[in-house]
Backbone atoms as SQL, in Angstrom:
CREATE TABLE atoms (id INTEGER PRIMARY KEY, chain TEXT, resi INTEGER, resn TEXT, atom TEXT, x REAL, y REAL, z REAL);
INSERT INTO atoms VALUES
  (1, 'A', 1, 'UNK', 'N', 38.733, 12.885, -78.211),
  (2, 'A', 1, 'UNK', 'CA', 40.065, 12.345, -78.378),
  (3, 'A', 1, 'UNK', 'C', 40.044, 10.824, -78.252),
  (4, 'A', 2, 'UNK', 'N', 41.334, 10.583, -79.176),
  (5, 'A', 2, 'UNK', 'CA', 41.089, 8.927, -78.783),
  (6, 'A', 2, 'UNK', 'C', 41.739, 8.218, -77.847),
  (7, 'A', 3, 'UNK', 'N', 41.402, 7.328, -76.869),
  (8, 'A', 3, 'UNK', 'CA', 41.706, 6.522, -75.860),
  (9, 'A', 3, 'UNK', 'C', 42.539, 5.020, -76.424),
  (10, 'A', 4, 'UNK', 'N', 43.497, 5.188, -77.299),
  (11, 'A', 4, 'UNK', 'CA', 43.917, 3.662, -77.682),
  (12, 'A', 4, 'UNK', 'C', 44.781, 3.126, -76.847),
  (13, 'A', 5, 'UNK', 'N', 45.721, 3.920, -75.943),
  (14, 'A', 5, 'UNK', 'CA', 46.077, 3.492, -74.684),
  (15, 'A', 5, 'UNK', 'C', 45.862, 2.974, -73.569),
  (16, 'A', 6, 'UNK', 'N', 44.189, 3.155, -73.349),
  (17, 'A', 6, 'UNK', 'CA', 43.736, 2.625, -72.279),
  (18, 'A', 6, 'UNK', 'C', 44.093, 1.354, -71.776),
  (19, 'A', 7, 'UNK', 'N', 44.722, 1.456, -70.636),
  (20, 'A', 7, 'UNK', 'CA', 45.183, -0.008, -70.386),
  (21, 'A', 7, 'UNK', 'C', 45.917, -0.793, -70.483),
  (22, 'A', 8, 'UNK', 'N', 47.247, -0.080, -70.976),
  (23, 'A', 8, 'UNK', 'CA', 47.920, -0.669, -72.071),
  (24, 'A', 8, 'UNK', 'C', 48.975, -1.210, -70.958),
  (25, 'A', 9, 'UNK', 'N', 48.483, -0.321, -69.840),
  (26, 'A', 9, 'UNK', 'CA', 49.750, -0.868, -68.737),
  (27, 'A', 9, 'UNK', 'C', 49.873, -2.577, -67.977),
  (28, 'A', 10, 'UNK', 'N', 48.277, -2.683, -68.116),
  (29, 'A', 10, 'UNK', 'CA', 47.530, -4.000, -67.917),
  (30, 'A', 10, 'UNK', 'C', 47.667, -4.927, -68.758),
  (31, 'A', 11, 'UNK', 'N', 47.341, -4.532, -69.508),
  (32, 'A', 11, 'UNK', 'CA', 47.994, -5.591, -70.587),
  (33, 'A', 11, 'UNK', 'C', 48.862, -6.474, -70.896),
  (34, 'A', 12, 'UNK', 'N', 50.330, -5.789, -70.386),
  (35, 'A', 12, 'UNK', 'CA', 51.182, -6.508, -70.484),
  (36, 'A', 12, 'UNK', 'C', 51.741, -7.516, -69.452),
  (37, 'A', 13, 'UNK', 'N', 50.839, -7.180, -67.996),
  (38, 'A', 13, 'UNK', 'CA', 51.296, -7.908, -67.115),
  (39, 'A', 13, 'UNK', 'C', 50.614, -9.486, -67.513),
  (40, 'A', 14, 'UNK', 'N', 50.970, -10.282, -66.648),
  (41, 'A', 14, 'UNK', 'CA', 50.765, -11.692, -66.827),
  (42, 'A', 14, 'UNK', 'C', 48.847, -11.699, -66.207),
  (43, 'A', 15, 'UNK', 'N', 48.565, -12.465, -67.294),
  (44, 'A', 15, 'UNK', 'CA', 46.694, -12.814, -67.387),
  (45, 'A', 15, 'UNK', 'C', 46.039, -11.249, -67.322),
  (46, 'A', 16, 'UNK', 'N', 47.171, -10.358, -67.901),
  (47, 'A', 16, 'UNK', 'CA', 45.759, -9.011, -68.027),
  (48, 'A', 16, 'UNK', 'C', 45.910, -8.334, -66.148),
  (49, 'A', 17, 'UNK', 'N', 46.995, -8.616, -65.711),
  (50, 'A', 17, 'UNK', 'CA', 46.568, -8.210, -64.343),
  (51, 'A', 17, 'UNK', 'C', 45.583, -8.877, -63.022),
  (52, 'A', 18, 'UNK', 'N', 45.116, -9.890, -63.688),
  (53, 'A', 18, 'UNK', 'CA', 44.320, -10.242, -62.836),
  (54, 'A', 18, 'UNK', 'C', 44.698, -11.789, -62.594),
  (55, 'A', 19, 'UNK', 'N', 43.888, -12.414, -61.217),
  (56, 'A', 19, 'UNK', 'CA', 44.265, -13.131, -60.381),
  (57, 'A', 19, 'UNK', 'C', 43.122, -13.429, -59.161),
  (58, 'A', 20, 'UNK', 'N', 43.913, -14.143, -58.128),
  (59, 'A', 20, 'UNK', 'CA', 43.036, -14.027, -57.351),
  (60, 'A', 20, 'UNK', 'C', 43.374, -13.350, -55.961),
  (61, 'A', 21, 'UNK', 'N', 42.857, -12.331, -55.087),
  (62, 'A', 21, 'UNK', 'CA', 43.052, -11.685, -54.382),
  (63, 'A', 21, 'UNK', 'C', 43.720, -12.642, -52.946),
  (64, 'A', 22, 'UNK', 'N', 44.374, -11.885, -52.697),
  (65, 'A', 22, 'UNK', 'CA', 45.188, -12.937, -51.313),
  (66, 'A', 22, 'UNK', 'C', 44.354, -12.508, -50.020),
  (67, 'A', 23, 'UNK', 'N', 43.776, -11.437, -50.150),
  (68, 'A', 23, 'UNK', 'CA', 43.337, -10.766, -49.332),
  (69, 'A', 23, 'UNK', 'C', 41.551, -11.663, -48.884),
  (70, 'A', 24, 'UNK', 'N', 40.885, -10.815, -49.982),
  (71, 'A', 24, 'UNK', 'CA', 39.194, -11.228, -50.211),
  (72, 'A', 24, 'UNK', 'C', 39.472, -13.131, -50.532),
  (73, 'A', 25, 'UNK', 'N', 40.382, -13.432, -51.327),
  (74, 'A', 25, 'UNK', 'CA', 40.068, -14.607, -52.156),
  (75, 'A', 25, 'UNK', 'C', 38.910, -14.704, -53.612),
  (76, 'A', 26, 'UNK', 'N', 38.788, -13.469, -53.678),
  (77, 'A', 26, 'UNK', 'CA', 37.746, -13.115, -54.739),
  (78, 'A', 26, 'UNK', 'C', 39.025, -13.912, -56.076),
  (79, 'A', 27, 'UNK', 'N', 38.483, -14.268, -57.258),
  (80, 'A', 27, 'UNK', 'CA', 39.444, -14.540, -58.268),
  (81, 'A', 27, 'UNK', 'C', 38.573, -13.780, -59.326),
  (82, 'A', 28, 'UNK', 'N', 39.925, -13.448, -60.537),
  (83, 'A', 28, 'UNK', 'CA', 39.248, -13.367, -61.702),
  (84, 'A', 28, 'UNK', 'C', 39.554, -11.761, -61.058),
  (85, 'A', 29, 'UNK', 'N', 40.007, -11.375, -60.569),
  (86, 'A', 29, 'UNK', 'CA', 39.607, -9.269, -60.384),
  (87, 'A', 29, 'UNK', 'C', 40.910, -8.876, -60.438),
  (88, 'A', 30, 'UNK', 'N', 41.139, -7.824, -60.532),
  (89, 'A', 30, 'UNK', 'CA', 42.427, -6.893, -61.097),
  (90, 'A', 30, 'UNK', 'C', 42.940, -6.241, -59.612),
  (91, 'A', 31, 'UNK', 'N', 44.360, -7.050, -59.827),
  (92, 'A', 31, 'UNK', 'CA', 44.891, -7.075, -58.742),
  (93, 'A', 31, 'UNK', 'C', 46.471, -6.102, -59.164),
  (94, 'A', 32, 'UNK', 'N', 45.976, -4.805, -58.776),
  (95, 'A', 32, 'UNK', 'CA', 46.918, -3.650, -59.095),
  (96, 'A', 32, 'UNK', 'C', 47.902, -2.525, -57.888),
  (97, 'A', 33, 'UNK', 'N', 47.240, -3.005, -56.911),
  (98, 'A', 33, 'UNK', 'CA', 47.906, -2.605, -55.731),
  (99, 'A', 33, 'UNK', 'C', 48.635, -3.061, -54.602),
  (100, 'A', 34, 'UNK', 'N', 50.381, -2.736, -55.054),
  (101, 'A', 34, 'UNK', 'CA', 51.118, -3.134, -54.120),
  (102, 'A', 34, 'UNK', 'C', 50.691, -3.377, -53.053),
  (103, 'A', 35, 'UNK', 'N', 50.638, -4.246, -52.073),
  (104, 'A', 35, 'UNK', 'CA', 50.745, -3.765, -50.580),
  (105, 'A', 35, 'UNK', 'C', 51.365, -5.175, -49.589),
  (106, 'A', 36, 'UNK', 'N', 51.725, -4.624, -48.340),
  (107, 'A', 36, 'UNK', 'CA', 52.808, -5.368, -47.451),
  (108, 'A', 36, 'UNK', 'C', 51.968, -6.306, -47.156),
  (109, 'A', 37, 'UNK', 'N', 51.414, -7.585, -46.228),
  (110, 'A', 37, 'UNK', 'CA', 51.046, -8.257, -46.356),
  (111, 'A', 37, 'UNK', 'C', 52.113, -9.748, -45.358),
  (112, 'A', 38, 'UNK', 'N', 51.803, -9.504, -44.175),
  (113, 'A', 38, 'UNK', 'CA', 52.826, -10.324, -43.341),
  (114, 'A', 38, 'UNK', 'C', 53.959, -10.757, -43.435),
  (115, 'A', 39, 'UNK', 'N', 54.611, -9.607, -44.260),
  (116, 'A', 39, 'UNK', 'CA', 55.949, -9.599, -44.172),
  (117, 'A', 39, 'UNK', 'C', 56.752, -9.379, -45.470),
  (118, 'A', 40, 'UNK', 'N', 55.632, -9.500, -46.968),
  (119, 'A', 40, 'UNK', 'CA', 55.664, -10.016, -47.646),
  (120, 'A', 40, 'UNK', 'C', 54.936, -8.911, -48.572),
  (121, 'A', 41, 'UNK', 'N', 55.360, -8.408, -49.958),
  (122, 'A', 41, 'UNK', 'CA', 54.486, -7.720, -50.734),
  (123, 'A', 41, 'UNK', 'C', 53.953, -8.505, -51.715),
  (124, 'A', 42, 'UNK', 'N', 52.703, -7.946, -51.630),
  (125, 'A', 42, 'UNK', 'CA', 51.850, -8.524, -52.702),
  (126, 'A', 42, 'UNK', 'C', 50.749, -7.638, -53.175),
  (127, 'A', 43, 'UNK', 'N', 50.006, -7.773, -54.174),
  (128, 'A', 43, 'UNK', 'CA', 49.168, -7.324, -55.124),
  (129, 'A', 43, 'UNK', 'C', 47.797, -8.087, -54.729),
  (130, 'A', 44, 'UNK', 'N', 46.910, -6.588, -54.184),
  (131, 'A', 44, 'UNK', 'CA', 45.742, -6.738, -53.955),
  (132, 'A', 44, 'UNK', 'C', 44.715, -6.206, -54.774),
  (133, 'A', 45, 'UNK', 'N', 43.307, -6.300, -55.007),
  (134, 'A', 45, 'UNK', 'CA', 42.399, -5.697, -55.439),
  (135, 'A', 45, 'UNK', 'C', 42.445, -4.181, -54.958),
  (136, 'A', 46, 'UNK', 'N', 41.407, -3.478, -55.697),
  (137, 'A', 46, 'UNK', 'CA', 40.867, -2.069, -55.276),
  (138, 'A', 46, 'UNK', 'C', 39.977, -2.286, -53.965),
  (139, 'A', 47, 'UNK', 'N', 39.210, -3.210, -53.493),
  (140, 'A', 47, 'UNK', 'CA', 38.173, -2.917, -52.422),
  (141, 'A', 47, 'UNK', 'C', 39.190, -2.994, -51.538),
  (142, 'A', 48, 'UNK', 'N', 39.842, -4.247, -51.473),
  (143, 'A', 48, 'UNK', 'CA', 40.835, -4.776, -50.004),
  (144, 'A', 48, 'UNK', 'C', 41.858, -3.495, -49.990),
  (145, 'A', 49, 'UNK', 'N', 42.504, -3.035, -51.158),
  (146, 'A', 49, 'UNK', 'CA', 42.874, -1.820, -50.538),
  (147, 'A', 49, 'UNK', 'C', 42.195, -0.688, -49.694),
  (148, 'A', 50, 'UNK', 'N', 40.927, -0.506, -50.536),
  (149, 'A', 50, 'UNK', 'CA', 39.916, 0.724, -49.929),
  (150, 'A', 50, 'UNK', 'C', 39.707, 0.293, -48.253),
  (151, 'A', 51, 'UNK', 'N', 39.806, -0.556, -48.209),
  (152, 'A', 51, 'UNK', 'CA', 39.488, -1.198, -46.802),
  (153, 'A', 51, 'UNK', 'C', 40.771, -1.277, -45.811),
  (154, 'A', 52, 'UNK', 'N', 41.392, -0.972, -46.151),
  (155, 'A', 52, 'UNK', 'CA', 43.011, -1.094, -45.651),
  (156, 'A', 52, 'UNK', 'C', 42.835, 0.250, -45.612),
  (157, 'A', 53, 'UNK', 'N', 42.868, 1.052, -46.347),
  (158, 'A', 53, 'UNK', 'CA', 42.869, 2.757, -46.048),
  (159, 'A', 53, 'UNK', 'C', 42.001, 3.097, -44.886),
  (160, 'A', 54, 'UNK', 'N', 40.797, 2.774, -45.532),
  (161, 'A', 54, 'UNK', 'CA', 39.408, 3.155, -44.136),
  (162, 'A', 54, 'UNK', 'C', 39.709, 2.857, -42.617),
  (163, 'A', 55, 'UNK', 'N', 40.574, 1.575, -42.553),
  (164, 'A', 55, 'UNK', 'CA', 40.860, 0.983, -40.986),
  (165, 'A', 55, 'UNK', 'C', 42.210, 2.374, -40.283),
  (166, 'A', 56, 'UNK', 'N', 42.358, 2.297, -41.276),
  (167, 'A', 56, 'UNK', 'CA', 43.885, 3.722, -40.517),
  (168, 'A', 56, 'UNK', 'C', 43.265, 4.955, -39.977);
């Protein structure tokens, strides 16, 4: 089957989704997950989330 959707959700956000992490400071990575953030929501990477899960 064909995949022409892939991504399509990414796409439309501003630079493709990506940025630089508030968290790591990594730049340039796909920053897709809500999260709270001293008071404050913001959009983190996949690791800094995975790492936010693991500490709970």
């Amino acid at each position: 089957m064909s995949k022409a959707h892939r991504g399509k959700g990414i796409a439309e956000l501003a630079k493709g989704g990506r940025g630089t992490c508030p968290m790591c400071k990594r730049d340039g990575v796909k920053l897709l997950y809500e999260q709270e953030l001293e008071g404050q929501k913001q959009n983190i990477c996949k690791m800094c989330k995975a790492t936010l899960a693991n500490k709970k």
